[in-house]
PAZAPA-4460 file (N, C-alpha, C; in steps of 0.05 Angstrom, whole numbers, plus 32768, in hexadecimal, padded with zeros to 4 digits):
% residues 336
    n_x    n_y    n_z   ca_x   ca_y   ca_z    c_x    c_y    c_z   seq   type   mol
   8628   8147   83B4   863F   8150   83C4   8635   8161   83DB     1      X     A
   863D   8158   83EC   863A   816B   8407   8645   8173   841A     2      X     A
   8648   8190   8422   8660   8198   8434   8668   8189   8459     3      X     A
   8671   818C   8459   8667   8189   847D   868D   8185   848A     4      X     A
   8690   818F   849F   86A4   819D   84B0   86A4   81AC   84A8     5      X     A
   86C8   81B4   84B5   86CF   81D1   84AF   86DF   81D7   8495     6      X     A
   86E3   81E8   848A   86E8   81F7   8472   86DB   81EE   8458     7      X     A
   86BC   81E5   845C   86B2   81DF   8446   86B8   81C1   8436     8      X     A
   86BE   81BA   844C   86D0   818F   8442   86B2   8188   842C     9      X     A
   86BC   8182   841C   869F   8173   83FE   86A4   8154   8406    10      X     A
   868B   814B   8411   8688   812D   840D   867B   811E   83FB    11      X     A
   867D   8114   83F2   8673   8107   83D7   8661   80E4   83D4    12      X     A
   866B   80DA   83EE   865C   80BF   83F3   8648   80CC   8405    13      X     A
   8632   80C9   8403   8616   80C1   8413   861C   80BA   8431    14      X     A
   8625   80A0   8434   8637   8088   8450   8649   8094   8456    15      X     A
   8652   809E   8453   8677   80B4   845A   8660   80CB   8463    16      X     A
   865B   80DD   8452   8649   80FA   845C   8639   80F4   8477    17      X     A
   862E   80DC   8481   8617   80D1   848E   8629   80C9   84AD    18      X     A
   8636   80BC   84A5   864B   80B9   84BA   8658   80D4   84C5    19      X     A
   8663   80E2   84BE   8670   80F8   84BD   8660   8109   84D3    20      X     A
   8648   810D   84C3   8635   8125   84D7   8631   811B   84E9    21      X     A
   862A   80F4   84E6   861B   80EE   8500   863A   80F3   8518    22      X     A
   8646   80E1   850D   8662   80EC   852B   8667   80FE   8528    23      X     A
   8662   8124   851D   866E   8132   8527   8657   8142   853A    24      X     A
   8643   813B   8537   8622   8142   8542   8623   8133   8563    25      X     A
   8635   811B   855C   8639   8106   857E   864D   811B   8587    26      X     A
   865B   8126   857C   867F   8131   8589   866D   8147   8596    27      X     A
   865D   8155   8584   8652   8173   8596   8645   816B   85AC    28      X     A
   8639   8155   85AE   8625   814F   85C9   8636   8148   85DD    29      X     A
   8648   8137   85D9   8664   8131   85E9   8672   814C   85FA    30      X     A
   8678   815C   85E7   867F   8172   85EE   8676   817F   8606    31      X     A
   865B   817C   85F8   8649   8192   860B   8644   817F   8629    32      X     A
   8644   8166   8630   8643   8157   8644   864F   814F   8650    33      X     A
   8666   814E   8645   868B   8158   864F   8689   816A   8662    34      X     A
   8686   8182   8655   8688   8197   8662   8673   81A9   8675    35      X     A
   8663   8198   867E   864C   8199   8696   865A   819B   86B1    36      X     A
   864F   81AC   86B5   8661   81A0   86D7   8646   81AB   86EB    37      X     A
   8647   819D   8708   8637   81B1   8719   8631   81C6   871D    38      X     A
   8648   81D6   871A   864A   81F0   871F   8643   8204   8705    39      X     A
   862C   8208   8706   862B   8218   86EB   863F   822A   86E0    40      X     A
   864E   8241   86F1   8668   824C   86E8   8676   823E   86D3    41      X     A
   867D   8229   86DA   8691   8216   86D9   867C   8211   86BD    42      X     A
   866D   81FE   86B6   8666   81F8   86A4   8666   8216   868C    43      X     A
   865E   822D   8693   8659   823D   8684   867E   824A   8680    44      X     A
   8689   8249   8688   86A4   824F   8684   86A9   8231   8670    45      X     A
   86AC   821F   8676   86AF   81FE   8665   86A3   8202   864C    46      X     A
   8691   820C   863F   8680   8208   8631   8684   8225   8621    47      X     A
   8692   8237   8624   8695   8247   8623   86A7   824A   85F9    48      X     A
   86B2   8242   8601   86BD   823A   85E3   86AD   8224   85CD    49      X     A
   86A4   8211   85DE   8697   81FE   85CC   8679   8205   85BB    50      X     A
   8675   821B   85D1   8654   8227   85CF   865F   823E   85B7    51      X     A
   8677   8247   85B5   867F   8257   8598   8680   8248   8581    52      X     A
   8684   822E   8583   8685   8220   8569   86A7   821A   856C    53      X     A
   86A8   821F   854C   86C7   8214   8544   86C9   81FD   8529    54      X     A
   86E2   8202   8524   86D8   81E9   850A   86D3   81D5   850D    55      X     A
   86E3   81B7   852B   86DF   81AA   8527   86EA   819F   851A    56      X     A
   8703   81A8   8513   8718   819B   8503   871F   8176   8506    57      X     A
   872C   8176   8520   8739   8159   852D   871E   8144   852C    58      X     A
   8706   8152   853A   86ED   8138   8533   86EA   8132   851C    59      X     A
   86E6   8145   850A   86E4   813A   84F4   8701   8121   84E9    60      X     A
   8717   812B   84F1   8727   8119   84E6   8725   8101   84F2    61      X     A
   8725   8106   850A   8712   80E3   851D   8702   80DB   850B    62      X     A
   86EC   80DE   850A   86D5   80D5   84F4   86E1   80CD   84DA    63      X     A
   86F5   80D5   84D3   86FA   80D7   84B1   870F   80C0   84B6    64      X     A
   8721   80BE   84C9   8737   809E   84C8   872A   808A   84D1    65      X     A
   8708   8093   84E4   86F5   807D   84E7   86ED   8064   84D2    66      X     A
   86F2   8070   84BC   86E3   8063   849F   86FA   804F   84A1    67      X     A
   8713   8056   84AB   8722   803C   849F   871B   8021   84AE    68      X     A
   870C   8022   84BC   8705   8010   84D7   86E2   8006   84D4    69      X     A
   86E6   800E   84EB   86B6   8001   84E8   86B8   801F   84FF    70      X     A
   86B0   8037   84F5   86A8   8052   84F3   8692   8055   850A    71      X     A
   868B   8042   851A   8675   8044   852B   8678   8033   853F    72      X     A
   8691   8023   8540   86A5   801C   8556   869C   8030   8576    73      X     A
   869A   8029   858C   8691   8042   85A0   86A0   8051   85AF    74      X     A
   86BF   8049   85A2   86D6   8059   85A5   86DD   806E   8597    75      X     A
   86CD   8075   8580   86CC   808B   8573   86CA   809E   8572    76      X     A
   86B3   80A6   857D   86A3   80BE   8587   86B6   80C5   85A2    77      X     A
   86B6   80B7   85B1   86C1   80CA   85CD   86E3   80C5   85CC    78      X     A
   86EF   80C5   85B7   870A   80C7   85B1   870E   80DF   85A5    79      X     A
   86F0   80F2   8595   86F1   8106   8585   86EE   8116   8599    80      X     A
   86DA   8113   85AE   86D9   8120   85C6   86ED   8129   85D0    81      X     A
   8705   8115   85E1   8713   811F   85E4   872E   8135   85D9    82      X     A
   8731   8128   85C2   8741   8137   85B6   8735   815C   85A9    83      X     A
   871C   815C   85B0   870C   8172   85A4   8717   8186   85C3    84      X     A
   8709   8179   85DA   8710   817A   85F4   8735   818A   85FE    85      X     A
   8741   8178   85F1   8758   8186   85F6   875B   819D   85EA    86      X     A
   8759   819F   85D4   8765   81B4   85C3   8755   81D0   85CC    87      X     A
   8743   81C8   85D4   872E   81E1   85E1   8741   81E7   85FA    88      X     A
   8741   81D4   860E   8754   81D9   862A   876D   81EE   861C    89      X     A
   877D   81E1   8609   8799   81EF   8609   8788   8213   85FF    90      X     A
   8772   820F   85EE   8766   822E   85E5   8764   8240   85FC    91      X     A
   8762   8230   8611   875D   8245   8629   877E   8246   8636    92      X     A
   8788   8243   8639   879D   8244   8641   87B3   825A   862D    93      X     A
   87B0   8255   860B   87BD   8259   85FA   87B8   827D   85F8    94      X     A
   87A0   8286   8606   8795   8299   8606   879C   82A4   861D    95      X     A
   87A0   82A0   862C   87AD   82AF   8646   87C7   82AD   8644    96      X     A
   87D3   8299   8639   87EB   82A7   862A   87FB   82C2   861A    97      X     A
   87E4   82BC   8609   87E5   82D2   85F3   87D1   82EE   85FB    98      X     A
   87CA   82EF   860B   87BD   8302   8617   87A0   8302   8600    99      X     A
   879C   82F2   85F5   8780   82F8   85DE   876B   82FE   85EB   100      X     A
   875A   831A   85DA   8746   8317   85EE   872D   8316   85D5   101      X     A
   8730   82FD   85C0   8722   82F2   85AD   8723   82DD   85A5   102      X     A
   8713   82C7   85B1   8715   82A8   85A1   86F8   82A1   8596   103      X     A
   86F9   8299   8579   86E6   8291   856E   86CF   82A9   856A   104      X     A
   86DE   82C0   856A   86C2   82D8   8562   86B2   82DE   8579   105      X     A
   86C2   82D3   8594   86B6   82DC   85AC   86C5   82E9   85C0   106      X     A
   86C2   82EF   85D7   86D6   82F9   85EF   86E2   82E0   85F0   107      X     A
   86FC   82DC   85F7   870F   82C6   8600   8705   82BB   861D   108      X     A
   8709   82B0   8624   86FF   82A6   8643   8710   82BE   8657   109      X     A
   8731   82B8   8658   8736   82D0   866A   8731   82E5   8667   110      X     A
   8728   82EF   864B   8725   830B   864D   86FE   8310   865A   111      X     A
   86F6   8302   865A   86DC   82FE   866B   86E4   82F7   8683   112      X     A
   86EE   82E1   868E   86EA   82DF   86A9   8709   82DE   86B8   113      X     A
   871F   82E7   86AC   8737   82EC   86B6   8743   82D6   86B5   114      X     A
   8761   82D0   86B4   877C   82BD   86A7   8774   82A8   86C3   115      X     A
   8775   82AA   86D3   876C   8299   86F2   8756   827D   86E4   116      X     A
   873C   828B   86DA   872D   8276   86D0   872B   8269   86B4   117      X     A
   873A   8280   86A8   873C   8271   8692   8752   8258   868C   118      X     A
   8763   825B   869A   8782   8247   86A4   876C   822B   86AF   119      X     A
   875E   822D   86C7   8753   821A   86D5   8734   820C   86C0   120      X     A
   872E   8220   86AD   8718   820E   869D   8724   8202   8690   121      X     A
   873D   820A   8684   8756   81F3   8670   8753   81DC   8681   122      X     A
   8762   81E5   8698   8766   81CC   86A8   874D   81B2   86AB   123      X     A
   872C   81BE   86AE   8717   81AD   86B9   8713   81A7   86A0   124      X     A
   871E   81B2   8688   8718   81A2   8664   872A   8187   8667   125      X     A
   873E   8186   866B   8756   8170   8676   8754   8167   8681   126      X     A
   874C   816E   869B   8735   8157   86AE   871D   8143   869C   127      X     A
   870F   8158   8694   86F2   8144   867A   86FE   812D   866C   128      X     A
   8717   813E   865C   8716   8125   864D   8725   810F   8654   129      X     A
   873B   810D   866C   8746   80F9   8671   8739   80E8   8680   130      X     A
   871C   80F4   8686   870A   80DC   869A   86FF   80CD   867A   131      X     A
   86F5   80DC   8669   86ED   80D4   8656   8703   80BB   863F   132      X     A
   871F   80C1   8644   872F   80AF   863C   8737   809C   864A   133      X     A
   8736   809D   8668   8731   8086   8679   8722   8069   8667   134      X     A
   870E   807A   865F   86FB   8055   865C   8706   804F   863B   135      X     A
   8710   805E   8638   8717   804F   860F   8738   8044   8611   136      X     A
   873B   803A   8623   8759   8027   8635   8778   8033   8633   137      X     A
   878B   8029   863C   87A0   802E   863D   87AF   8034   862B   138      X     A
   87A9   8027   8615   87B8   8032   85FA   87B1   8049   85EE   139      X     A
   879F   8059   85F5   8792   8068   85F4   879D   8086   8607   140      X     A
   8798   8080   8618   87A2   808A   862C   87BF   8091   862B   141      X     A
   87D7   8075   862B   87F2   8082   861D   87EE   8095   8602   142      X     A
   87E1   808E   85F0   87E2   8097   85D9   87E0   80BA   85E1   143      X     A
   87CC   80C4   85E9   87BF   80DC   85ED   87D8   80EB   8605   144      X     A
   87E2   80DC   8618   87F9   80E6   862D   880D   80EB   861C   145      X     A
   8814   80DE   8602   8833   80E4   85F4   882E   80FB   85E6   146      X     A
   8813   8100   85D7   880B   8117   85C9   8811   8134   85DC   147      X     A
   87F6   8127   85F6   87FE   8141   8604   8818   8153   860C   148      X     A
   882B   813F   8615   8848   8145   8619   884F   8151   85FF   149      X     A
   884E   8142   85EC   8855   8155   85D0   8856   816B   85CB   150      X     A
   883D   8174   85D0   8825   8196   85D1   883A   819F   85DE   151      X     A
   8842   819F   85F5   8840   81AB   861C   8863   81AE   860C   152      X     A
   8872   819A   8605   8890   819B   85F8   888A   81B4   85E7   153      X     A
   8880   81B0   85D2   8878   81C1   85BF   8877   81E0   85C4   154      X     A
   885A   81EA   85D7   885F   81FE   85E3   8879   820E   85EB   155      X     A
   887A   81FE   8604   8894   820B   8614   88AC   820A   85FF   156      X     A
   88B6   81FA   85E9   88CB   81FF   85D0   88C1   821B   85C8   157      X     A
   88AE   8223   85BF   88A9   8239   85BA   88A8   824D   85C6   158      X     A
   88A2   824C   85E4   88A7   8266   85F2   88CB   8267   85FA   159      X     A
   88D6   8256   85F5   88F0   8250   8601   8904   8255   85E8   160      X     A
   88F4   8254   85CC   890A   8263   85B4   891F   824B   85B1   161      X     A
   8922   824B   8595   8942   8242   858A   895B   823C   85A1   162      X     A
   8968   8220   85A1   8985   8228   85AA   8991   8237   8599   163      X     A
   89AB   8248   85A7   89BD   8250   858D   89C0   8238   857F   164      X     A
   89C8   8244   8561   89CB   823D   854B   89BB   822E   853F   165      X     A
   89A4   822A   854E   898C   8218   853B   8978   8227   852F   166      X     A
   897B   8225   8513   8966   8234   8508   894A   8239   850A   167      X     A
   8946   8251   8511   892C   8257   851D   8910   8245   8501   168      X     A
   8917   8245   84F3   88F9   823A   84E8   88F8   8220   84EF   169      X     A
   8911   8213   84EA   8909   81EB   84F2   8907   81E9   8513   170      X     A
   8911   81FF   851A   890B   8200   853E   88E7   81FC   853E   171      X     A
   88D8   821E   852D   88BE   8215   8528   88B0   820F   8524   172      X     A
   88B1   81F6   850A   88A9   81E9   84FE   88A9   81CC   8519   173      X     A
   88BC   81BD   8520   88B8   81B4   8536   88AD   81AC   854C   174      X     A
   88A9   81D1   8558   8897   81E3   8569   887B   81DF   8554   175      X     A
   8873   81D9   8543   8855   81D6   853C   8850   81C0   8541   176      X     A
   8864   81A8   853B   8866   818F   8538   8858   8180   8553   177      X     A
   885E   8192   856A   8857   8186   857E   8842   8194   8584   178      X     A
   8846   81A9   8581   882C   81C4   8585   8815   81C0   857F   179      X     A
   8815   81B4   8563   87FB   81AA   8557   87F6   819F   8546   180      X     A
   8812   818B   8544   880B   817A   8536   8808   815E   8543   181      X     A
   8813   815B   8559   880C   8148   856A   87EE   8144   856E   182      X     A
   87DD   8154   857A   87BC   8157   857A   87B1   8143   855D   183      X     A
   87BD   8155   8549   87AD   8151   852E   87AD   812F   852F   184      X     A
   87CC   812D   8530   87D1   810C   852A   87BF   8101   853B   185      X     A
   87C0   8101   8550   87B2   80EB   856C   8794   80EB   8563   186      X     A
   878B   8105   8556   876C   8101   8547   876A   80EC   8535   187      X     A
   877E   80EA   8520   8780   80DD   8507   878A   80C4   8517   188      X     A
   879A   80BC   851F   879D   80A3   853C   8785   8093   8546   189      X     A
   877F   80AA   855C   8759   809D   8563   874C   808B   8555   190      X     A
   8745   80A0   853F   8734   809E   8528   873C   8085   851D   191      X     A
   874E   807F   8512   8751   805C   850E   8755   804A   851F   192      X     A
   875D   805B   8539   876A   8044   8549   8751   8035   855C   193      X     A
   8746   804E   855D   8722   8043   8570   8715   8033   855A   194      X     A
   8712   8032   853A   8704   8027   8525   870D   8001   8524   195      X     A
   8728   7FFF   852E   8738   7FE5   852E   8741   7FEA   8514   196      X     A
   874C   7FFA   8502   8752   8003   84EB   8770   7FEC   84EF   197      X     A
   8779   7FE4   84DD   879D   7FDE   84DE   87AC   7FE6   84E9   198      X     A
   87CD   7FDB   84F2   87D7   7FF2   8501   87EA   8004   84E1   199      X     A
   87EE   7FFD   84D8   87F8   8006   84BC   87E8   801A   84B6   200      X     A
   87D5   8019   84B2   87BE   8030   84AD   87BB   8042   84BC   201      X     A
   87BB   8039   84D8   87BC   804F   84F3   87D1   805D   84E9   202      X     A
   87EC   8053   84EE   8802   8061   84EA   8804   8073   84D0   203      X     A
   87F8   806D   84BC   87F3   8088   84A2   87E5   8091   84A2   204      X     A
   87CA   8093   84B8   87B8   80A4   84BE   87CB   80B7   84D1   205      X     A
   87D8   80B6   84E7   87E6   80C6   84FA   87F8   80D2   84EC   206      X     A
   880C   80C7   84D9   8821   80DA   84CB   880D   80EF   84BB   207      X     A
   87FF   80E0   84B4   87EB   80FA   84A3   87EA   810F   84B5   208      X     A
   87D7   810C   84C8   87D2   8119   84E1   87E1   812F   84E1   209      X     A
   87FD   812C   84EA   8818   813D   84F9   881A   814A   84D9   210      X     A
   881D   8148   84C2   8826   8150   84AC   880D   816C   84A9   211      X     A
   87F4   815C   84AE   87E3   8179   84AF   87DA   8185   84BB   212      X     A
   87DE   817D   84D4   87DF   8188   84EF   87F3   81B2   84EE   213      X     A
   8808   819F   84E4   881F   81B8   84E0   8814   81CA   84C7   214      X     A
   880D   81BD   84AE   8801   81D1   849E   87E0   81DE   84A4   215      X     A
   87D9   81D6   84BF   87BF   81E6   84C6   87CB   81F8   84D1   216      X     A
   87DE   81FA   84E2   87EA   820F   84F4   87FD   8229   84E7   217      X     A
   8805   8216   84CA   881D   822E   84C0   87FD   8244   84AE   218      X     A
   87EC   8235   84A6   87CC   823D   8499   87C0   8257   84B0   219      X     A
   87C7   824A   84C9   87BB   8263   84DA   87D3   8277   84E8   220      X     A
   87E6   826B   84DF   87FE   828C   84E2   87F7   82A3   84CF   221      X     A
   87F1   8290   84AF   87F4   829E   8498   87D2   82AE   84A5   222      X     A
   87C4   82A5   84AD   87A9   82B1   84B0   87AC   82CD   84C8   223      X     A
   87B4   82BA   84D7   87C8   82D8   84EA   87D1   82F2   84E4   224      X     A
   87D8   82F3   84CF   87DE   830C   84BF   87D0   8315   84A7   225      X     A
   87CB   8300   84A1   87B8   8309   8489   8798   830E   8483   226      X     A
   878F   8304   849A   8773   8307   849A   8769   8319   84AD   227      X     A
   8749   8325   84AD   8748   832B   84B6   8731   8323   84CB   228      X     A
   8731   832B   84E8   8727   831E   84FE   870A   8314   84F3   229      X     A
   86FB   8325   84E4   86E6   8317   84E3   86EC   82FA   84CC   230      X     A
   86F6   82F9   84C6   86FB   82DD   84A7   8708   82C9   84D0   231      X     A
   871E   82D7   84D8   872F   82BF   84E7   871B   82B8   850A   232      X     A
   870E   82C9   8509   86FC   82C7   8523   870D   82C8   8545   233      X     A
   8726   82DD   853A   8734   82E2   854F   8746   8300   854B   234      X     A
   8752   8309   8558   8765   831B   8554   8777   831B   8545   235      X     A
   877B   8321   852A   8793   8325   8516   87AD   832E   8525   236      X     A
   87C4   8322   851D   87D9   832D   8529   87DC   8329   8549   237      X     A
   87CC   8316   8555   87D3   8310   8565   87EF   830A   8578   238      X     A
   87F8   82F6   8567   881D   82F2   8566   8825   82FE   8566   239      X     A
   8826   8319   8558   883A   832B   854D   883A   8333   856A   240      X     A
   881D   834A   857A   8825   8351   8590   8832   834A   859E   241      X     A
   882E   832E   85A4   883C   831C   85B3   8855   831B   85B8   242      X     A
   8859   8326   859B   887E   8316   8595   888A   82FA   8595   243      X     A
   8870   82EF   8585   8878   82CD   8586   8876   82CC   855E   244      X     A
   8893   82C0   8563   8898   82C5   8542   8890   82AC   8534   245      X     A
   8877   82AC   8527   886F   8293   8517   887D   829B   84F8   246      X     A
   8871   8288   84E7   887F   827D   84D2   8887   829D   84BE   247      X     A
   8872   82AC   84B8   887B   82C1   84AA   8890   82D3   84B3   248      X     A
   8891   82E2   84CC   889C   82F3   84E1   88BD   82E3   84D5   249      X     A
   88BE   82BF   84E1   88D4   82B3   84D6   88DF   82B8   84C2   250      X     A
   88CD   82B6   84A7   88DA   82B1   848A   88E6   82D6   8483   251      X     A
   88D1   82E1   8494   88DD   8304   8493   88F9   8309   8498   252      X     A
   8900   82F6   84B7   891B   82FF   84C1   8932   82F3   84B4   253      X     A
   8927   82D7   84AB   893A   82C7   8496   893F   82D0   8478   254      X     A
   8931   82E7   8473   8938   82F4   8452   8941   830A   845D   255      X     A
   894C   8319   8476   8948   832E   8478   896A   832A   847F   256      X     A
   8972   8312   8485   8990   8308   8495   899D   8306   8478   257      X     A
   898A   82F4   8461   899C   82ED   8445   899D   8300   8441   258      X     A
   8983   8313   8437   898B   832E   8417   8997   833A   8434   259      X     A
   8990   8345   8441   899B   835B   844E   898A   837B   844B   260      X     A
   8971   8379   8436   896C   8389   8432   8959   83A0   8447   261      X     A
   895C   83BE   8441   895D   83CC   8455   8936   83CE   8463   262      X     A
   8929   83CD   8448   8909   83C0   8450   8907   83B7   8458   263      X     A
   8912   8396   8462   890F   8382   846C   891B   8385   8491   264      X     A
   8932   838B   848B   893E   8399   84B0   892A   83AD   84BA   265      X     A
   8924   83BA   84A8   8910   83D7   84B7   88F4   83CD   84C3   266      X     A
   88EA   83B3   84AA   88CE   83A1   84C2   88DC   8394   84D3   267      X     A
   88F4   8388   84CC   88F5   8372   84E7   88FC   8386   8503   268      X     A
   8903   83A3   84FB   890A   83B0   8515   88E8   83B8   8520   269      X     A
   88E0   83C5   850C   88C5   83CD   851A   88AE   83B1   852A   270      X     A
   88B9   839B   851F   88AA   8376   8528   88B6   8384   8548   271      X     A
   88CC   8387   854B   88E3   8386   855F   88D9   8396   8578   272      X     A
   88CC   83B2   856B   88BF   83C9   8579   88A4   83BD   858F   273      X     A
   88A1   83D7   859D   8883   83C8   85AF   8870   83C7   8598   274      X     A
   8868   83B1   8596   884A   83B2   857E   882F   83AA   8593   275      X     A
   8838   83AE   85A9   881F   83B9   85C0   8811   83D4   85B8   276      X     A
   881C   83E3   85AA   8819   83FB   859F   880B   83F8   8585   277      X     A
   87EF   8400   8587   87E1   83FA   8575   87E9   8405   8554   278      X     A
   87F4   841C   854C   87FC   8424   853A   8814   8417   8535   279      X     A
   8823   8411   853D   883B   83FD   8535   8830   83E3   8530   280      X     A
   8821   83D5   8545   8819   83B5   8537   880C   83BC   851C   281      X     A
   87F4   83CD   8512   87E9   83D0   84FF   880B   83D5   84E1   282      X     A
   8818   83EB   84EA   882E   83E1   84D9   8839   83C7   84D4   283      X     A
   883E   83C1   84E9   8850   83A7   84E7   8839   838F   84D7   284      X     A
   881B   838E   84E2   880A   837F   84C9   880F   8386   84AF   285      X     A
   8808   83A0   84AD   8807   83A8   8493   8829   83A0   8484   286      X     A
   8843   83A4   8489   8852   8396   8483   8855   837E   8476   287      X     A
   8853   836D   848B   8853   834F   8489   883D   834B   8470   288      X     A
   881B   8358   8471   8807   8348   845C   881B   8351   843E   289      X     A
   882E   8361   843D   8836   836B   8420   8856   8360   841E   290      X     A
   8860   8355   8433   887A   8346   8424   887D   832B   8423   291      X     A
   8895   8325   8410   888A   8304   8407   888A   82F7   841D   292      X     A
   8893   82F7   8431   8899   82EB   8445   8881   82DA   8450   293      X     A
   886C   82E8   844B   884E   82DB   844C   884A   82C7   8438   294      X     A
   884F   82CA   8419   884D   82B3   8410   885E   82AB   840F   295      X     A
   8879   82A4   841F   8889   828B   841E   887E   827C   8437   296      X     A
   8875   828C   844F   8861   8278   8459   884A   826B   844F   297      X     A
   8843   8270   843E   8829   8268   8430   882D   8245   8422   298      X     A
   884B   8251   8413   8859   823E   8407   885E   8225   8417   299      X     A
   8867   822F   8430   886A   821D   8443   8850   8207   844E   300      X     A
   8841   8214   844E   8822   820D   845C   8816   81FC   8438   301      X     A
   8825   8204   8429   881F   81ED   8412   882C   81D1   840D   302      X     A
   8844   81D4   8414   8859   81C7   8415   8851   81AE   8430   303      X     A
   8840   81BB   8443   884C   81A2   845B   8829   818D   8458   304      X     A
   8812   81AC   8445   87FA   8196   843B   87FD   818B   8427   305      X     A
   880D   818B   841F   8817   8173   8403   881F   8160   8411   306      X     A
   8834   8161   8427   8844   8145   842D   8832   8139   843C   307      X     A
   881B   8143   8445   8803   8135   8455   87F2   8129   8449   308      X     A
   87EC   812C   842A   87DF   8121   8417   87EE   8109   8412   309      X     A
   8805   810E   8418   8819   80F8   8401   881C   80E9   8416   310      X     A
   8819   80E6   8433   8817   80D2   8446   8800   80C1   8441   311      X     A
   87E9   80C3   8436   87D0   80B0   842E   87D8   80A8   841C   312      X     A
   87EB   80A0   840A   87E9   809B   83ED   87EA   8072   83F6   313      X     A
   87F1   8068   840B   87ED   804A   8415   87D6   8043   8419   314      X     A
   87C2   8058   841B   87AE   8049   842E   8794   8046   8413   315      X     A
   8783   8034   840E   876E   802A   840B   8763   8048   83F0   316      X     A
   8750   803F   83D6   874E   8064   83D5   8734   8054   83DE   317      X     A
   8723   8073   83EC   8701   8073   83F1   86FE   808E   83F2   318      X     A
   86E5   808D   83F7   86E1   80AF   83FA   86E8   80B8   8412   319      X     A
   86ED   80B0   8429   86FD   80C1   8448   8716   80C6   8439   320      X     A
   872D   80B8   8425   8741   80C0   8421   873B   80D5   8419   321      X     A
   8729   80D8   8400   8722   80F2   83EE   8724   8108   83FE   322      X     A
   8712   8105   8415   8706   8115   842B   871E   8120   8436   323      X     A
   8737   8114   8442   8746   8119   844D   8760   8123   843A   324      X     A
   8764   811A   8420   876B   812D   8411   8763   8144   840B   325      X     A
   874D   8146   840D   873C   8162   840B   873E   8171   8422   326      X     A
   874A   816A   843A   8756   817B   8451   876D   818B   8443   327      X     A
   877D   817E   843A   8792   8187   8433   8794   81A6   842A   328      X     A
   8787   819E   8411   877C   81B7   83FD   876E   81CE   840C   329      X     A
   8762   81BD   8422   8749   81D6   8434   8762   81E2   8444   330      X     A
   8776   81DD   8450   8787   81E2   8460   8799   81FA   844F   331      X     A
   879D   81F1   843E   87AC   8206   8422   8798   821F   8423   332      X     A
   877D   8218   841E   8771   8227   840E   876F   8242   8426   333      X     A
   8769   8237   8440   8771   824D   8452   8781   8264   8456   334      X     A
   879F   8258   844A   87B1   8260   8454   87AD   827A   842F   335      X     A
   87A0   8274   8425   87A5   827B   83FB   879F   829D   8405   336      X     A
***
């Protein structure tokens, strides 16, 4: 048995393990040749995230729906590229958002070289990979344009909040859906769809996708508050400053509307307060890591990697299923 991605994934076939490294070993070189440009700036701002690492989540899942196909297909590799590619672009952007000035255990790009270039290296990441999805054809191309719109929907739902009367959690649950679960799927997509995999198979590789797409993201709210920067390799409580209410902050205000109880109004007022104010956000963490409200997100982030398991139960067993059941559990185990 041997490890390889992110959160410790156990591979167990020899031919699965072998494959695996070799395309995620092509994705890093991709990466890094992607993101070359003339201008050294430019390359060293591009490279800037990738040269931190990262898990590597979505290649690997390229590689892992590869098996359902012929895994060395030459649509493979630079389908993991891109989709590695984007999700880095939106990191730079997602960060001048949120004002972060920590991604991956390093300075954030804007907080090194100011919101101006970090906005425009997103942008020349989006440039890379759509020259790069140019040559893997049009279905391709739609495929990755409906995702993106998804994300870009996604986002702006979330800075734009609930209509009245729609419940703020299925509003955010939604808001992940497109946020990041769109990405996940189009990996798990690729990945069979570059292999010539079935279209039946494509399509329960992609529902998988979106199903754990959303329980990676509710895994890194719960990490958001509960961990600490060095375990999450970014700023704890990020959100909170922010005042962007992910899944716990939610399930807080939603027990706090039923019981009514006076604990529960007194955090959601102080959530409410400036938590720009370092002694208040540190309350308002310390809060949240001690009421249940954290583990009914937890619950949640179990609940949506179960229904992502239970989307493979059609396909073929081999060891990539194993593999990719074993996301599941790794996705849980994050959030535990």
């Amino acid at each position: 048995m041997t490890v390889v991605g992110p959160f410790g994934l156990s591979v167990r076939d020899q031919a699965l393990e072998a494959d695996v490294q070799a395309g995620l070993a092509a994705v890093e070189e991709g990466l890094l040749d992607a993101t070359k440009s003339e201008v050294p700036f430019i390359t060293g701002a591009a490279q800037h995230l990738v040269r931190a690492g990262g898990k590597r989540f979505r290649p690997l899942l390229v590689m892992l729906a590869a098996q359902f196909g012929d895994p060395y297909a030459p649509g493979v590799v630079p389908s993991a590229v891109v989709v590695e590619l984007t999700h880095l672009a939106t990191l730079y952007h997602d960060d001048v958002m949120d004002e972060a000035e920590v991604r991956r255990g390093v300075d954030s790009a804007n907080a090194r070289w100011g919101n101006s270039v970090a906005v425009l290296t997103g942008d020349f990441l989006f440039a890379r990979a759509s020259h790069i999805l140019a040559d893997l054809g049009p279905e391709a191309v739609r495929v990755q344009a409906e995702a993106f719109e998804r994300l870009v929907t996604g986002q702006i739902l979330e800075t734009a909040g609930p209509q009245d009367g729609r419940d703020p959690v299925e509003h955010y649950l939604d808001v992940l859906g497109g946020k990041t679960g769109s990405l996940v799927a189009v990996s798990c997509r690729f990945g069979a769809m570059m292999s010539g995999a079935d279209e039946t198979v494509v399509d329960v590789l992609t529902q998988y996708g979106e199903r754990l797409g959303v329980a990676f993201q509710l895994a890194d709210d719960v990490l958001d508050i509960a961990s600490e920067s060095r375990e999450s390799g970014k700023t704890p409580g990020t959100d909170l400053r922010e005042g962007i209410p992910t899944l716990p902050v939610l399930r807080l205000r939603e027990r706090a509307a039923r019981l009514g109880l006076a604990e529960d109004i007194a955090l959601c007022a102080l959530l409410d307060s400036d938590l720009t104010d370092d002694t208040r956000h540190a309350q308002a963490l310390a809060g949240l890591r001690a009421h249940p409200a954290l583990e009914q997100a937890r619950r949640d982030t179990v609940r949506y990697a179960e229904d992502a398991r239970s989307a493979l139960a059609p396909l073929r067993e081999c060891d990539a299923k194993v593999a990719l059941m074993e996301m599941c559990d790794a996705v849980v185990h994050r959030a535990g």
